[in-house]
N, C-alpha and C positions, 0 to 999 in steps of 0.2 A: 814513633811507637806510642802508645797509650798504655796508661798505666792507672790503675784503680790499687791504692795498695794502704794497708794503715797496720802500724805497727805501733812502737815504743820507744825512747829513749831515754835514759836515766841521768836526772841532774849532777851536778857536782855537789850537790846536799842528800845526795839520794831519792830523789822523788822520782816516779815515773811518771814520765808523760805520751800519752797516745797522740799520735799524729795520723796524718789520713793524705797521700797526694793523691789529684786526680788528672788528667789530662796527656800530652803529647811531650816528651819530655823536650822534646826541641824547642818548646816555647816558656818566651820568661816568666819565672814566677813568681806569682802574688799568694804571697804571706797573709790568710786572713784570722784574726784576733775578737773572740768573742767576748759577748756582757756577762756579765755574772748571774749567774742559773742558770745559762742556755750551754750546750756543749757543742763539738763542731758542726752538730747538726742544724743548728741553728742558718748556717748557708745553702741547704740541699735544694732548695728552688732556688739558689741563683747559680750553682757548679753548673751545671749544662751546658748556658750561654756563657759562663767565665771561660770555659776550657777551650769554645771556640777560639779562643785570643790566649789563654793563661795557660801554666800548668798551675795548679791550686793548689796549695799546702795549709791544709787547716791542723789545729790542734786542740785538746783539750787540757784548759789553764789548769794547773794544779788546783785540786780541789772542786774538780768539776767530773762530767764524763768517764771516760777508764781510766783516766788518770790518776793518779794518790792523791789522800785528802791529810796531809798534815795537820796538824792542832793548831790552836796560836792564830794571832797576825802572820797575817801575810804583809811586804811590803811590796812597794812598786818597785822598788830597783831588783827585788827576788824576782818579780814576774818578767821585768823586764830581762833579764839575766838570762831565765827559761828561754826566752821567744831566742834568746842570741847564741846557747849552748844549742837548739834544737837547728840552727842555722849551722850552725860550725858542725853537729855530729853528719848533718849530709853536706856539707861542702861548700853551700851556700855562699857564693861573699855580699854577692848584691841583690836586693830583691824589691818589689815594689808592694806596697803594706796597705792594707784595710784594716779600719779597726772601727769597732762601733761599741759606743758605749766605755768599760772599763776598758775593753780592747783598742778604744780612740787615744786613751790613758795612756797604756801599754805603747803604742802607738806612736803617740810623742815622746814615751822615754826614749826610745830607740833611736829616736830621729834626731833629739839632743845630743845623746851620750854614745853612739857608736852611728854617725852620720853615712859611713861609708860605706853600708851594710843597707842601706836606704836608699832606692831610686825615686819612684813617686808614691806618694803619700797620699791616702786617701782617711781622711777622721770623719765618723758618722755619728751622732748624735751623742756626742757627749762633750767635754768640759775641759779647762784646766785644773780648776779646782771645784770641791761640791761642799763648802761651810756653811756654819762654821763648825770644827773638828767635832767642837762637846755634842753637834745632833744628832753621831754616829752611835754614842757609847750608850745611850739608851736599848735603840734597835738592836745594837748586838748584843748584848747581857739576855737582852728578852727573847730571842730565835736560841739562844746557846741553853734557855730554861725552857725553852716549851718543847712540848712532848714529841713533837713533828713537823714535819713540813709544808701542813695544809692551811693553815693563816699565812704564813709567807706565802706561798705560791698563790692564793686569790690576788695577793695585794700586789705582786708581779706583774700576773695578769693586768688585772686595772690599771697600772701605769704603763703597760706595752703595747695596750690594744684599744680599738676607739669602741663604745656600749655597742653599737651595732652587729659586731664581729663577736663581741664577747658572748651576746644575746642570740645569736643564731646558732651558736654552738658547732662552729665549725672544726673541723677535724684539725686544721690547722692549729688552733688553738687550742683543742685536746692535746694535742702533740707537746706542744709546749708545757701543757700544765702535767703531762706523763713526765716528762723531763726535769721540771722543778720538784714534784714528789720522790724523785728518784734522787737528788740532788742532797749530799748527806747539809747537815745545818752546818759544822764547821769550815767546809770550803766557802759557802755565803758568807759566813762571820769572817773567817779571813782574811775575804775580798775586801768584804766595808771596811777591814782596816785600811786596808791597804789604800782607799778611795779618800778616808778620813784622812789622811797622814801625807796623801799627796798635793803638791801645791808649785804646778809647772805655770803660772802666770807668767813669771819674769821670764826662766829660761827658755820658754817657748819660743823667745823672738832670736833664741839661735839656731833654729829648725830652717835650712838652707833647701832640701829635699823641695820640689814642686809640688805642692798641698790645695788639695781642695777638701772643704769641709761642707758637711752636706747635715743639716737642722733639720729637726722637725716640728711644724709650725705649732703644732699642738701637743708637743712633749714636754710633761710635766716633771720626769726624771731631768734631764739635761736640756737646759729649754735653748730656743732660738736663739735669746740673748747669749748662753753662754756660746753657743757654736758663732755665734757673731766677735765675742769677744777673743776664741783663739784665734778664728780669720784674719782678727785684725792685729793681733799680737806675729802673728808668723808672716814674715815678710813674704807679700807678690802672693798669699794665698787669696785661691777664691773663693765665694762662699756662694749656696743656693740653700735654700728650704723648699722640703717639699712637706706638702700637706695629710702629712703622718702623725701619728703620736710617735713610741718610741722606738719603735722596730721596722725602722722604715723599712729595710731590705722586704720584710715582708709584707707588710701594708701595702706599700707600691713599687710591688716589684720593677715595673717596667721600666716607670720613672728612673729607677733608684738604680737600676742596670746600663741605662742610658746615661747618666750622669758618670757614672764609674767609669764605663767602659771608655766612651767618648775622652775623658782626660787622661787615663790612663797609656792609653793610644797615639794622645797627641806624638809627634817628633817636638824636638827640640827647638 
């Protein structure tokens, strides 16, 4: 059976969070975890081809999408906490995980701190740690006083997409930038805390899960070197770059589909 269905579930702090499954339920499913600005639509060019293999369970992080936008820092053991409550409300025990960007973040908490909940592990263009703490609390003082969300979402853009893409004006990157305007300021601010305050360097190398990490050779958010440095912090993971900025799924999809799909699939 297939099932296209997106609903809600509400934390144990009260937040609501929208969720979205796609696919056949008879098939295993991958957990995917987005960047900050982007909400679960940030995957809908690669659900198609995931679902021939997955059932898909995407969501929007608090502070994103229809999700609730609390005040405040967000932390990472909060976000990571969400992705585990939204597991347990459908039943989930085991699942195999994408995450790109903060969602790579998110990603490794999980893998750390509740391993068993974890089959294979996919981190997409981002980090352990993104320092040092003090370069966050500028940017967020200043999106938490400015009037709107349109200085932030140019500077999104510019880091997620290569001049050419930005410059042709395609729908895809309207899309995105409709997304980021929509995107209230205090879920952003939260997030960066939450990015600023995290620092999985060491514990990373108790991440047991089969991990491949996927760079992007020209990504100035989370560059190659750091996607090089969780590879080689998480033991037997693999790593590949492909020649994206930061949003690879979208840049190069096919690539970026191929690489997923392919490891994910392996047997054991």
């Amino acid at each position: 059976m297939t099932s296209q269905t997106r609903t809600a579930i509400t934390t144990g702090d009260g937040v609501r969070l929208a969720y979205r499954y796609d696919g056949d339920e008879s098939k295993p499913v991958l957990l995917l975890s987005n960047s900050i600005g982007t909400d679960l639509h940030m995957w809908d060019g690669q659900v198609p081809a995931l679902t021939e293999h997955f059932r898909v369970l995407r969501y929007d992080a608090r502070g994103h999408g229809a999700s609730d936008v609390p005040s405040g820092p967000y932390s990472l053991d909060r976000l990571g906490r969400d992705a585990v409550e939204l597991l347990d409300a459908l039943g989930l025990q085991r699942v195999h995980v994408l995450g790109l960007s903060l969602g790579g973040i998110v990603a490794q908490w999980l893998a750390i701190h509740v391993p068993e909940r974890v089959d294979r592990l996919v981190l997409s263009n981002t980090a352990a740690h993104l320092g040092p703490a003090s370069q966050w609390d500028r940017p967020i003082a200043e999106l938490l006083e400015a009037p709107d969300m349109r200085a932030t979402a140019e500077m999104f853009l510019r880091n997620w997409f290569p001049a050419a893409m930005l410059e042709e004006g395609s729908e895809t990157v309207e899309g995105f930038r409709r997304t980021l305007l929509a995107t209230r300021r205090e879920g952003v601010a939260g997030s960066w805390a939450a990015v600023r305050d995290s620092d999985l360097r060491r514990t990373a190398a108790l991440i047991a899960s089969p991990t491949l990490v996927i760079a992007g050779e020209h990504d100035t958010v989370t560059s190659a070197a750091h996607g090089e440095e969780v590879a080689a912090t998480i033991p037997g993971a693999r790593f590949t770059v492909l020649p994206t900025v930061h949003l690879a799924n979208v840049e190069r999809p096919t690539e970026f589909l191929d690489a997923v799909v392919t490891f994910l699939r392996e047997r054991p």
